[in-house]
ZABAKE-186401 format. One record per residue: x, y, z of N, C-alpha, C, CB in turn; residue in three letters. Coordinates in steps of 0.1 Angstrom, whole numbers, plus 5000, padded with zeros to 4 digits. Atoms other than C-alpha are relative to their C-alpha. Glycine has a CB too. Example, Ala and Ser with C-alpha at 12.3 -4.5 7.8 and 13.67 -1.06 7.14 Angstrom:
500949885000512349555078500950125000499050005012ala/499149895000513749895071499250115008500450054986ser/
This chain:
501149985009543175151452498750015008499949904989unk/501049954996540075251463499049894996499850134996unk/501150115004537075031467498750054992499449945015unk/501149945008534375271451500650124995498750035007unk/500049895006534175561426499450125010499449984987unk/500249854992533675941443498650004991501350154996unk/500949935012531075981413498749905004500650004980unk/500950085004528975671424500149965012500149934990unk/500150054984527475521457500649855002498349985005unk/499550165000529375161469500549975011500949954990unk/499750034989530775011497500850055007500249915001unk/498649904993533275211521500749905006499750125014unk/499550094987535875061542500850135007501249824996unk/499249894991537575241569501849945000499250005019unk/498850025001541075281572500949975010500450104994unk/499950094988542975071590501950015004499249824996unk/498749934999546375221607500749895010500050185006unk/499350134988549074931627501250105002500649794992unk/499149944993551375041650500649865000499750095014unk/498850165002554374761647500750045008501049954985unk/499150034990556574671674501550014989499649835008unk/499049995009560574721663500249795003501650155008unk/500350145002560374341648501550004989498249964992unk/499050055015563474221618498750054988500549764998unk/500649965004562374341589499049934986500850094999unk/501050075006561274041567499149915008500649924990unk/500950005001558773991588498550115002500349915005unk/500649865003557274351591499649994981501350145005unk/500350085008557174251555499049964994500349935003unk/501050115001554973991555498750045008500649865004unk/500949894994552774151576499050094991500850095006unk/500749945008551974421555499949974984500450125003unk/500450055010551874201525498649915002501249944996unk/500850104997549373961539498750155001500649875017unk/501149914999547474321550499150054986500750135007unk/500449995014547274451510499249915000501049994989unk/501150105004545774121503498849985006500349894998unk/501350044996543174081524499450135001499949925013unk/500249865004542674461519499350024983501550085002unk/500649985012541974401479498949834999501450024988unk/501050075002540274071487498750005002500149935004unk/501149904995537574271507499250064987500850135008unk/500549885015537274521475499549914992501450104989unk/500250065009536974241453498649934999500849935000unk/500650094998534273991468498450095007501149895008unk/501049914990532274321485499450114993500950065013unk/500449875007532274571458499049984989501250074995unk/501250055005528874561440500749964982498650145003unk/499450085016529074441404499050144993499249754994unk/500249845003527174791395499550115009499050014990unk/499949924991527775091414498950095000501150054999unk/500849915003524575291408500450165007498649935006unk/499849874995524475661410499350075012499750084990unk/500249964985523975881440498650114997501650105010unk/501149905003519976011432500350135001499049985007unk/499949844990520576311459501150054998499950015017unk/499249875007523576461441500050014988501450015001unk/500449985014522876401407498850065002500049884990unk/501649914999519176541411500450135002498949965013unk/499349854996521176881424500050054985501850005010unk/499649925021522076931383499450014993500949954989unk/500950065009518676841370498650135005499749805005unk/500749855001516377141364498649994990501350144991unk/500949975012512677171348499350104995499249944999unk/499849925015512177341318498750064996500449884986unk/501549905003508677591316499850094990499650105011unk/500349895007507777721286498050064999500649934985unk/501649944994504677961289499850074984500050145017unk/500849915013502278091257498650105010499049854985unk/501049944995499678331269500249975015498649974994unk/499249994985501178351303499149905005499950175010unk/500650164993499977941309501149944995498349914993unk/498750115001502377681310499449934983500049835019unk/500350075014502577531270501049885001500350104986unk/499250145003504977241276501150005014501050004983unk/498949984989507477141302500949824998498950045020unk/499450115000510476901303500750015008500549954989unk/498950004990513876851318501350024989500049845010unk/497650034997517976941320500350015006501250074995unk/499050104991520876941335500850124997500749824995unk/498449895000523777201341501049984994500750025012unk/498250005009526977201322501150085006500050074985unk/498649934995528877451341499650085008501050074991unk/500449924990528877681367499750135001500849995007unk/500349865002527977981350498349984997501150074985unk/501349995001524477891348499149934987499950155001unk/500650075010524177661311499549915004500549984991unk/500950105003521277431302499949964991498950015002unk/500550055016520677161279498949985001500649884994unk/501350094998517677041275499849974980498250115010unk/500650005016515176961241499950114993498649944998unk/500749885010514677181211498549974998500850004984unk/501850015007510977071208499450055007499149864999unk/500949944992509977211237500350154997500249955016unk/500349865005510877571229499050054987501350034997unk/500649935016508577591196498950075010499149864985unk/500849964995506277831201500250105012499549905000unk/499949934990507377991231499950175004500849955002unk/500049874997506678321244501250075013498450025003unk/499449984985508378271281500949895001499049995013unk/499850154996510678031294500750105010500849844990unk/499549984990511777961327500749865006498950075008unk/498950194997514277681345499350035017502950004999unk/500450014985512877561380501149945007498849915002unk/499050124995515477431402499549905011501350085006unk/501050144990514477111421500849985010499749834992unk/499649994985516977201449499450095008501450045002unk/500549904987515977511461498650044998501050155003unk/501449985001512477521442499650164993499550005017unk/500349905008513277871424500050004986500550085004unk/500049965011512077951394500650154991499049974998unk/498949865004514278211374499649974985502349995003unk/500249925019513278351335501749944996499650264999unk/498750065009515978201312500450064989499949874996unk/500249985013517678281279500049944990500450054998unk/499850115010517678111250501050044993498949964992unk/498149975011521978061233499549914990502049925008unk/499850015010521377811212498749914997501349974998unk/501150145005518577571192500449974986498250054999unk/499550045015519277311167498649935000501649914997unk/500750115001516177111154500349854997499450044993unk/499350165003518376831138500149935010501549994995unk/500250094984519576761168498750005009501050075012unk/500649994988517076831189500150035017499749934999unk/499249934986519277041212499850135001501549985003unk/500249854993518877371232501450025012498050015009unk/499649944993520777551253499850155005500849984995unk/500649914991519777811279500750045011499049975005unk/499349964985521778031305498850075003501550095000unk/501149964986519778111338501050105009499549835011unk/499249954989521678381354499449985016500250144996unk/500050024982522078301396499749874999498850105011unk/500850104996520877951392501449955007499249914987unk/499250004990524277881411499749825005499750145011unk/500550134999523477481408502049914993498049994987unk/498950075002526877191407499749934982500149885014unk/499250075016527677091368500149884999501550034998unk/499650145000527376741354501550004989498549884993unk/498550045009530776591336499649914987501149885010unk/500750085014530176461297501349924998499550104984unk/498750125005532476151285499049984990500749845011unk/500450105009532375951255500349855001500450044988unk/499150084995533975701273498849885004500950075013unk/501150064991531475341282498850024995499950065011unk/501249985010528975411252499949954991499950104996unk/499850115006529275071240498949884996500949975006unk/501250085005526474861224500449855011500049974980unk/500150164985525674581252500650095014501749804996unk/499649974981526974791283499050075005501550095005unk/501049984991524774891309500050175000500349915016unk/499949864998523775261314498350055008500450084984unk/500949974990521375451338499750144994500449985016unk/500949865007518775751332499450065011498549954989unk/501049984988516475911355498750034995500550125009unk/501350015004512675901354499550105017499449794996unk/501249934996510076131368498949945006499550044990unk/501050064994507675961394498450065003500749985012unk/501049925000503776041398499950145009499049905003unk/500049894987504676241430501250104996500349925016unk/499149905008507076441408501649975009499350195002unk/498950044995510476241424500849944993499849955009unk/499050065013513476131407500349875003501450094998unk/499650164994514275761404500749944987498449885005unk/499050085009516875561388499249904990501049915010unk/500650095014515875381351501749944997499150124983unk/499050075005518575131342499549924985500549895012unk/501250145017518374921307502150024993497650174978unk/499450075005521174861283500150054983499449875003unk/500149905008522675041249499949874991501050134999unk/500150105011521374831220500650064985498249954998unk/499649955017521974991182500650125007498650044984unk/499849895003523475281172499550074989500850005000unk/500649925006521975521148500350144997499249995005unk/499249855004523475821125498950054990501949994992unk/501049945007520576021109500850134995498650045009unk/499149875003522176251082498550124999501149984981unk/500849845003520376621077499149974985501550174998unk/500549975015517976711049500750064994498850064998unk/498849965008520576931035501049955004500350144999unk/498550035001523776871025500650105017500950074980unk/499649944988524977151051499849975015499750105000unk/500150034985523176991081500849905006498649965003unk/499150114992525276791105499449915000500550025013unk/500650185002524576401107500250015015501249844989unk/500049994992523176361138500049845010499350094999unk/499750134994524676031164499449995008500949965004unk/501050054985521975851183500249865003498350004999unk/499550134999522475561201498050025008502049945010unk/501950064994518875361212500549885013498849874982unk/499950084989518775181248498550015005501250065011unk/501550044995515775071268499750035017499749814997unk/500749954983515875251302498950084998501050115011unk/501749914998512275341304499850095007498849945005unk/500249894994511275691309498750044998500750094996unk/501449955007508075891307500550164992498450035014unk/500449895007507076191286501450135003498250045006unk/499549914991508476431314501350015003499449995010unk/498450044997512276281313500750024994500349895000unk/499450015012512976351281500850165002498849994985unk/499349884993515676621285501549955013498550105010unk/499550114992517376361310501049974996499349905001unk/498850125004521076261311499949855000501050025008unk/499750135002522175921300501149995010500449964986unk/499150034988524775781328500749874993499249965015unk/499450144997527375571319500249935013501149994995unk/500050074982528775291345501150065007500449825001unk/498949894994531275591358499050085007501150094988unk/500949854999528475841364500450134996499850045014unk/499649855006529576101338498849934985502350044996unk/500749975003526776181314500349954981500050135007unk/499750055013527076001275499150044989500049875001unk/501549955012523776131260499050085008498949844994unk/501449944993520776321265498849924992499850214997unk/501150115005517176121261499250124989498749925015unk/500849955013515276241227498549894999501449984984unk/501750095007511576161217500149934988498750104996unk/499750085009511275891195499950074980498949895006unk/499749915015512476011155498949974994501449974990unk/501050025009509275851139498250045009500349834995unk/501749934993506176051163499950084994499850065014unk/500649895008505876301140501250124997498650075008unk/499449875001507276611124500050125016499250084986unk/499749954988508876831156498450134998502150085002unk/499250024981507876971183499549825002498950175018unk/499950134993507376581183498649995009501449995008unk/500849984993503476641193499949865008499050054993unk/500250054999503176281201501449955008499549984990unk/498750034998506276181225499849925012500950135001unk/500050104989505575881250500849954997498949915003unk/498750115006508475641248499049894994501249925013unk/500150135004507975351232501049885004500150014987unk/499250084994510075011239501450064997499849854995unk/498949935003513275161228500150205003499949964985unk/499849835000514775521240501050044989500750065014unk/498949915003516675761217500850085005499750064995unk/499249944994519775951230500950074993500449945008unk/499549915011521576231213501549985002499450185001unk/498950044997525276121220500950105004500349934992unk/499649934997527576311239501050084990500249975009unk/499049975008530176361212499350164992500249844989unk/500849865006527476651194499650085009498749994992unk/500349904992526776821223501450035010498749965006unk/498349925006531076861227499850124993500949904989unk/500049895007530877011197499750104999499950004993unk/500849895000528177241198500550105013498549955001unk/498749944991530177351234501350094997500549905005unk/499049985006533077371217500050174992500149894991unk/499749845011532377611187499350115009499049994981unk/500649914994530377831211500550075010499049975003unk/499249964990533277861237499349945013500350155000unk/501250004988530777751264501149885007497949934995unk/499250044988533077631297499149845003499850145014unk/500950154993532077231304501849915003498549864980unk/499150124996534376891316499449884996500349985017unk/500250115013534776641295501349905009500650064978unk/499450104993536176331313500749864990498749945010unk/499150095007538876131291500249825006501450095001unk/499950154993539575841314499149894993499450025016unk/501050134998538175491306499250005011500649885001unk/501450004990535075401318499949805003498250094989unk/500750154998534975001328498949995000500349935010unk/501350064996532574791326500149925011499449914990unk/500350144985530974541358501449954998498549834998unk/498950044999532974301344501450044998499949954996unk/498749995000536074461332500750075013500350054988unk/499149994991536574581367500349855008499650125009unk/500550064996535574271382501249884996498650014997unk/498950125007538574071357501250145010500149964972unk/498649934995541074381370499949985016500050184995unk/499850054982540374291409500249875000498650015012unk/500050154998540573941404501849984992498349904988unk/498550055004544073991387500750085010500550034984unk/498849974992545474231415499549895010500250175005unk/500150084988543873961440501249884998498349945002unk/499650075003545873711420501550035003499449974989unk/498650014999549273891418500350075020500950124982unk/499750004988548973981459500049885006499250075005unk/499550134997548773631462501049924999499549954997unk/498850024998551573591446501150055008500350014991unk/499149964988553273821466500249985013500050075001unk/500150064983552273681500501149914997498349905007unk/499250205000553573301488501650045001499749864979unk/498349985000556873491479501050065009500450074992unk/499349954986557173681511500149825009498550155011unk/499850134990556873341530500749924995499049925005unk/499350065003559173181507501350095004499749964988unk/498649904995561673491516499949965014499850194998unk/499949964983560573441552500949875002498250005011unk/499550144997561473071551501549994997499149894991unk/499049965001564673171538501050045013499750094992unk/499249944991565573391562499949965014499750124999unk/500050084988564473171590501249935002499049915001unk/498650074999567172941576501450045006500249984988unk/498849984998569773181576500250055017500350104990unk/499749934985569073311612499949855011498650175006unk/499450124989568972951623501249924997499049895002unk/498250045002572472861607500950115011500750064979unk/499249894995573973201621499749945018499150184995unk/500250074988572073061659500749855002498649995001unk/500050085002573472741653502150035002499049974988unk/498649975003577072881647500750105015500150104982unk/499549924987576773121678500249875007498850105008unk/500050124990576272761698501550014997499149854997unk/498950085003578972651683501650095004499949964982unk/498649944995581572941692499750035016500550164990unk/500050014982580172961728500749875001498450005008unk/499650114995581172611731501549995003499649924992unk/498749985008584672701714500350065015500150104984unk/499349894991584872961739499949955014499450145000unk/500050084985583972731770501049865004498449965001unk/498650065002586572521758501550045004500050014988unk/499349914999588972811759500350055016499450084992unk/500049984986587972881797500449915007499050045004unk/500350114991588072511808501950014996498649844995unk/498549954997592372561794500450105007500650024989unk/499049894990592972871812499849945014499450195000unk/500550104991591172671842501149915001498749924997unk/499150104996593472401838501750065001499849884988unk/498749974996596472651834500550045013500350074993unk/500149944984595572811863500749945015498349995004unk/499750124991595672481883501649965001499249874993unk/498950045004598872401867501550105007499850004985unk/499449894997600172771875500249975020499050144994unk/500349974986598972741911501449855010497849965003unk/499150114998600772351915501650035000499849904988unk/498649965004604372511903500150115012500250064983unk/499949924990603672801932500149955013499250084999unk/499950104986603172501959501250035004500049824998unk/498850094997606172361951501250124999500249874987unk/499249954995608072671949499950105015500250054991unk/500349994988606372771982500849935011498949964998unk/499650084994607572451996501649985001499349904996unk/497950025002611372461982500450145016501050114973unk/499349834991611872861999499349945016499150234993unk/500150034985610572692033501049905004498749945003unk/498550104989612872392035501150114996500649774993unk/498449944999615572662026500350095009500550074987unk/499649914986614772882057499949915008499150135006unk/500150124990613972572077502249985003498949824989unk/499049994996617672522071500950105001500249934996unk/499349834996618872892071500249985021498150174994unk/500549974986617172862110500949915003498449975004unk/499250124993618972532117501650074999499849814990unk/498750014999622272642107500450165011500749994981unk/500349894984621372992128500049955012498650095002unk/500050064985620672802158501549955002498849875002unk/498650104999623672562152501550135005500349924979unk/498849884999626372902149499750055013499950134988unk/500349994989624173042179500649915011498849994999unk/499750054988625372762203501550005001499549855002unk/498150014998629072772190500550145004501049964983unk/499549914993628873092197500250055015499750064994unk/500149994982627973072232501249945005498649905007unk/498850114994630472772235501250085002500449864988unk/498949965007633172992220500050175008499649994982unk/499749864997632273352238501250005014498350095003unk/499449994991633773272270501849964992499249915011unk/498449985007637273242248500450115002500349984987unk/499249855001639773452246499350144992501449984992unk/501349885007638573822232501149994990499550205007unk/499750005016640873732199498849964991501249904995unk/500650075002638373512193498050084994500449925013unk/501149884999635273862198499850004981500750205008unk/500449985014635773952158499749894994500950064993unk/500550115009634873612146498850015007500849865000unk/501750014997631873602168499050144995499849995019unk/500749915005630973942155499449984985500750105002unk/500250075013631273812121498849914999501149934996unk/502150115002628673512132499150125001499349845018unk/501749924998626373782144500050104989499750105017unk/500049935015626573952109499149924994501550014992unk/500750115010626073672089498649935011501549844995unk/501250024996623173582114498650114999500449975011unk/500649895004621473942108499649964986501050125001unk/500150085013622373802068498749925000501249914999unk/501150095004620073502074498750035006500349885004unk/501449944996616973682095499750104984500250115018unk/500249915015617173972063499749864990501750134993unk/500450125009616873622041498949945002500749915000unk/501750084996614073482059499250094998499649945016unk/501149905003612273832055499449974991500350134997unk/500450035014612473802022499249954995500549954996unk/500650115006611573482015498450015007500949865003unk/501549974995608473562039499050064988500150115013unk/500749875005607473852019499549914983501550184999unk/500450105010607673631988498749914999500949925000unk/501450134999605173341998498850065004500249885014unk/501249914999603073602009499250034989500450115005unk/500749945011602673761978499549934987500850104995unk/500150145008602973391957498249995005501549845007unk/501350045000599573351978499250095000499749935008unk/501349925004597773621972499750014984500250165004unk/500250045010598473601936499349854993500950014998unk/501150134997596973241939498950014998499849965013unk/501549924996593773381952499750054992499850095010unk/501149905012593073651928499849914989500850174992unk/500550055013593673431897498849895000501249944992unk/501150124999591473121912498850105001500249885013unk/501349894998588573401918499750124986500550115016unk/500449955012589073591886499949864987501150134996unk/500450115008588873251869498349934999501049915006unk/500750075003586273091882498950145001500149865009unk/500849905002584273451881500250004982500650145009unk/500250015020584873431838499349915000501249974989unk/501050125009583873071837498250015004500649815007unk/501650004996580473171858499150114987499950095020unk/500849895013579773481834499849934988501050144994unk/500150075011580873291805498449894996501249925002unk/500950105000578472991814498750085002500349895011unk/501249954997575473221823499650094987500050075014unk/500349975010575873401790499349924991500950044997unk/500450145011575573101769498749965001500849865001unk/501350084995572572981791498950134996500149945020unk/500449875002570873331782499749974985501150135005unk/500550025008571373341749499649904991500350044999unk/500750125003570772991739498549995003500749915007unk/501149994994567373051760499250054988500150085012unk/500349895014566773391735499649974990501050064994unk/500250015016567173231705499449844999501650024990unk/501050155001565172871713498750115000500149865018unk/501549965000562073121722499750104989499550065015unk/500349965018562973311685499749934994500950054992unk/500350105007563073031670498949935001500849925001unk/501650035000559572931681498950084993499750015014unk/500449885004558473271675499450004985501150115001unk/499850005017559473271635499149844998502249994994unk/500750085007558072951629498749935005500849924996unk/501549965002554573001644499750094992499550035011unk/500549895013554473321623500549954985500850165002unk/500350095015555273081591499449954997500549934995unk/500750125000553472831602498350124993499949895022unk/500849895002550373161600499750064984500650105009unk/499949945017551573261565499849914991501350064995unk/500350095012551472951547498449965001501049855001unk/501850044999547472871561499650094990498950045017unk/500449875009547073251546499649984988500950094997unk/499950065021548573141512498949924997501549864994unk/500750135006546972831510498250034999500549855011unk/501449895001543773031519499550084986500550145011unk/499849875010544273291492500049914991501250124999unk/499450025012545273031466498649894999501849944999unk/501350034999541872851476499150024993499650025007unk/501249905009539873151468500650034987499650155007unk/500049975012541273211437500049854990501350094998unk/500550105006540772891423498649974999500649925006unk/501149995001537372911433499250094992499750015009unk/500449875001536973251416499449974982501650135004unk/500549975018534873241380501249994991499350164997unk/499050005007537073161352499550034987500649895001unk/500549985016536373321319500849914985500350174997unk/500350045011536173231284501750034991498450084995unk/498749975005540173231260499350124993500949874992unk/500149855012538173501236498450065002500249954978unk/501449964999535273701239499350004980500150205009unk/500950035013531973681210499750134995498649905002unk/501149895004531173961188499050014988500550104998unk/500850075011528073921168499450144991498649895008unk/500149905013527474181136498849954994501350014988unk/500750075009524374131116498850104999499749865005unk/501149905004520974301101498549884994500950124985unk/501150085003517574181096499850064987498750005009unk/500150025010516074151064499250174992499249865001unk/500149875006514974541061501050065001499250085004unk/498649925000518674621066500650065014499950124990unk/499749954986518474721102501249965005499149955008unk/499450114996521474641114500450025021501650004988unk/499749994991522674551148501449905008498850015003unk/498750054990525874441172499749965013501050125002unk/499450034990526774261203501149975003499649945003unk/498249984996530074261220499549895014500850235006unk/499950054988530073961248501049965004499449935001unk/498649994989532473941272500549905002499850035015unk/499350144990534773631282499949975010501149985001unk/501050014989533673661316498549925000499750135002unk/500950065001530273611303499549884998499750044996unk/499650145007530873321281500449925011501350004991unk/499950104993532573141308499249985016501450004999unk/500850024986529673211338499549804996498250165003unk/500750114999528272901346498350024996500249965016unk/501350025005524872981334500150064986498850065009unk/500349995015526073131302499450114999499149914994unk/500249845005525173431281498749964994501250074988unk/501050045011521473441268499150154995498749885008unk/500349875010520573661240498550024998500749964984unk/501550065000516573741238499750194995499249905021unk/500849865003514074061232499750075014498449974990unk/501449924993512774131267501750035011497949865009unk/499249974990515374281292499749945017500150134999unk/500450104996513574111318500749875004499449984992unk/499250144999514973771309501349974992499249904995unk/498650055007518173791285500950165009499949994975unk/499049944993521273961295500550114990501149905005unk/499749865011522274111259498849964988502149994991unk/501449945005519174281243500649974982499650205007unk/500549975016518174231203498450054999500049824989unk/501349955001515574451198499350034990500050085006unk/500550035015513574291170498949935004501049924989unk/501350084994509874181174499949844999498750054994unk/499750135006510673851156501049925011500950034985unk/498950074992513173761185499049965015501650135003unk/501250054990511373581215501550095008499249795003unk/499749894987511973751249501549915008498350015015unk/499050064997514673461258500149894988499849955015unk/500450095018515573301221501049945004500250074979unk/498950104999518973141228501150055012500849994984unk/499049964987522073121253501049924993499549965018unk/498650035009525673111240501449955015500650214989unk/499650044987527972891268501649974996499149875006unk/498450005000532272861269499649855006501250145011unk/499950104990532572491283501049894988498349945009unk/498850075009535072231274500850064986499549874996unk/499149955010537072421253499650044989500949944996unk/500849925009534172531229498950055003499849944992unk/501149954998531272721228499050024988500450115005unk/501850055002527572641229499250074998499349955011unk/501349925004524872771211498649935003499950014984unk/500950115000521672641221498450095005500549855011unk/501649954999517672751218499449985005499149994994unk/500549974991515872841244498649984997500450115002unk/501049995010512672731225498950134998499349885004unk/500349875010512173031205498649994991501450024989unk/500949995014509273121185500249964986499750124998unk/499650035016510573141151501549895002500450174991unk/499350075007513472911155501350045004499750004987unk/498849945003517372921154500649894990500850055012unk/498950065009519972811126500950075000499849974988unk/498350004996523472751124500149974983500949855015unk/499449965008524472831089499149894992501650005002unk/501550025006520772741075499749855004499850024981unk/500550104990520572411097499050055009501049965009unk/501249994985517172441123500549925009498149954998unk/499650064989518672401156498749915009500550135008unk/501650084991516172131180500350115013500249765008unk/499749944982515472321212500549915010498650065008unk/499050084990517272271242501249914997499249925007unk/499050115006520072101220501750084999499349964981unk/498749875004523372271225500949904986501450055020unk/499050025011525772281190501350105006499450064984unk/498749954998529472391191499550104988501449895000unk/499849895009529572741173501550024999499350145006unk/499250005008532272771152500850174996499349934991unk/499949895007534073121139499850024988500950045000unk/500450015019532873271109498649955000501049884989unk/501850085005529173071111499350125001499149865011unk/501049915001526673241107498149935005500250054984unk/501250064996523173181125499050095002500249935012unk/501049945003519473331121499349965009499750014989unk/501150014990517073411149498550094992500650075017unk/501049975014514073451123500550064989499050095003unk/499449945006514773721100501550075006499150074997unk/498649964996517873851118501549925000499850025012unk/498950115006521173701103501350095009500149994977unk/498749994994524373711125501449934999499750005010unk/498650095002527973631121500949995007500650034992unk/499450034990530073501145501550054998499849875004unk/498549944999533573671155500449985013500150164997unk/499550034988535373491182501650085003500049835000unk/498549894994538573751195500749935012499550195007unk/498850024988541173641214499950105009501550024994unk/499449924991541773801251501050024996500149985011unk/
């Protein structure tokens, strides 16, 4: 989500791109969960509480209005583009009379002859295409055109420069036609102060799309409205009739559907995604802490089968030994059995010496010994060749033995190492995420806590006038409270009745009920024909009803 509207000036942030190491993936994770939140905590605690409009592109759509009699200027006001073919709204009062008109544009300074499509007097609307004026289009909503919400205007400076008028939509107001056939025309009354020269001027909701156009006050006289300074109150022709009049005429405009928040109701919607990213941090680090567990059971179980397996090496080791012991001793047998092979060769050797000088019957027995003596050298080969190969087999297995147990043992020392300096790793970066939480769960505890129902107060003074407030649960539960008064100035939501002092009372949420209490007011306040003492707060009730002089109101507490 975005920290400001396109349509409206407010804080930027730059965008902020991480290159991540290849990490496990619940803690990449947590990471970019911890990033979101301090990403909407930013937006939250940084983004203005009203976004004002951007003078130097709205002023681009804002055009004034020259009507000429005897080729001299006879009146001059202001409008505003509607579309890109070159329509203007402005007032119907300023066309009476006219011989000429012409639209100035206040970007590039040219004035262009205009025509006149349409004029209503009821309303007090015109419309004028300017061919080439080639100027950007404002956007009309009805969206954010709510008695008590904030809205902005533009005003006309001595040095002829445009400057932001803020104020606040108090009544509403539906003036039907003198005939039956005329349309009933919807004005709503707010107090951004303009001059003379403004009138013609879009209304701005808190989106920056266009809700009204400003009208001269309905009681200065029969039109053209010779008489037209503001007074404390502005009139505004509501966007909803200058739709229609669009409409049936085919005339190309953008009409912006979307809701339009108020301050506060974005101000309650950041504070609830700040709330559920908080929850999601706590739950990544309750996953993390999880998964620490499991990867220190799993480390825990490696130990345990290295051990197994160094177990395993230390029996082939001991078979080895065992193997090698049984090769001694058959080493040692096949020697005493040539030892006596040799003796009993030597022994036959001397008998045969003793014995050669015998008779030669005697030759084929000695040939026979020297057979069987051939016999026992081929035996001793043998057995040579054997012990030979008994100890080389020796050798290799004591050298491929104790070459496993070294690998073995240097593996284990390896990764046992590995996973002591993971296991550090992971629970410095928990140790990191729970401060976070406990951080995050800080600031939202600290964070303004509104009111269980917002107040809406209905009522009419004693000539029938009537009028509405809508206050917020937010409001209700600030710490200084909601105070209702005449002067914009000093109260927050406007009654605009001369009988009402400039700061008459302030309505407060605290221990579980809410405080009415007088601001010491001129005329007075009562709570259901009780005279409140000033400075005395009472618990207001639903349904009461309380009077700030002639102005009688009735309380309607709504559930969030």
């Amino acid at each position: 989500m975005p920290c400001s509207d396109s349509r409206v000036s407010g804080t930027s942030f730059f965008k902020i791109e991480l290159l991540f190491l290849p990490i496990s993936p619940f803690i990449e994770e947590i990471v970019m969960r911890v990033f979101l939140f301090v990403h909407f905590a930013v937006c939250l605690f940084l983004s203005p509480v009203f976004a004002e409009i951007d003078v130097a592109v709205v002023s681009e759509s804002i055009v004034q209005v020259r009507v000429y009699k005897n080729h001299k200027i006879l009146a001059e006001g202001s409008g505003f583009v509607v579309n890109e073919e070159g329509y203007v709204l402005t007032n119907a009062h300023l066309l009476t009379d006219a011989e000429g008109l012409t639209v100035l544009s206040r970007k590039t300074g040219a004035e262009i002859v205009s025509q006149q499509i349409f004029t209503n007097r009821e309303l007090n609307l015109a419309l004028l295409r300017v061919q080439g004026l080639d100027l950007p289009p404002l956007n009309l909503s009805e969206q954010g055109a709510v008695v008590g919400r904030v809205v902005e205007t533009l005003k006309l400076t001595p040095q002829d420069s445009i400057q932001i008028a803020r104020g606040t939509i108090g009544a509403y107001q539906d003036v039907p036609g003198k005939k039956v056939s005329d349309p009933v025309v919807h004005l709503l009354q707010h107090n951004a102060m303009v001059t003379s020269r403004a009138f013609g001027m879009p209304l701005f909701n808190e989106c920056g799309d266009v809700v009204a156009i400003n009208l001269p006050d309905l009681e200065s006289g029969s039109w053209p409205f010779r008489k037209v300074e503001p007074r404390e109150a502005i009139f505004a022709l509501r966007s909803g009739d200058i739709i229609t009049v669009l409409k049936d005429r085919k005339i190309a405009h953008t009409v912006v559907e979307e809701e339009c928040l108020s301050a506060v109701e974005r101000a309650q919607r950041d504070r609830k995604i700040a709330e559920d990213s908080i929850k999601a941090v706590a739950q990544a680090a309750r996953d993390s802490v999880s998964a620490e567990r499991v990867a220190r059971l799993a480390a825990e179980k490696a130990v345990r089968e290295k051990q197994q397996e160094a177990e395993n090496a230390k029996a082939a080791r001991l078979a080895a030994e065992r193997a090698k012991a049984q090769a001694d001793s058959a080493s040692k047998a096949a020697a005493d059995s040539v030892k006596v092979a040799q003796d009993s060769i030597d022994t036959a050797r001397l008998a045969l010496e003793r014995e050669q000088a015998r008779t030669d019957s005697l030759k084929k027995v000695a040939e026979e010994r020297i057979a069987a003596q051939n016999a026992a050298d081929s035996l001793a080969a043998v057995h040579q060749q054997d012990r030979e190969k008994t100890s080389q087999r020796l050798q290799w297995a004591i050298v491929s033995g104790s070459a496993v147990v070294i690998l073995v043992l240097l593996g284990w020392f390896m990764f046992a190492r590995r996973k002591r300096a993971q296991l550090q790793a992971t629970a410095s970066r928990l140790g990191e995420a729970e401060q976070e939480a406990e951080a995050a769960r800080q600031a939202a505890a600290q964070a303004p806590q509104s009111a269980p129902f917002r107040c809406l107060l209905e009522g009419q003074d004693n000539t029938g006038q009537p009028f509405a407030l809508n206050i917020s649960a937010l409001a209700l539960g600030a710490p200084s409270g909601a105070t209702l008064g005449r002067s914009p100035a000093n109260a927050e939501f406007i009654i605009d009745h001369e009988s009402v002092s400039r700061e008459h009372i302030k309505l407060l949420y605290a221990d579980g009920n809410l405080y009415v209490e007088d601001l010491g007011s001129t005329n007075g306040t009562k709570i259901n024909g009780r005279l409140l003492n000033p400075r005395e707060p009472v618990v207001l009730q639903n349904n009461d009803k309380f009077e700030l002089g002639p102005v009688v109101f009735q309380v309607r507490l709504m559930q969030e």
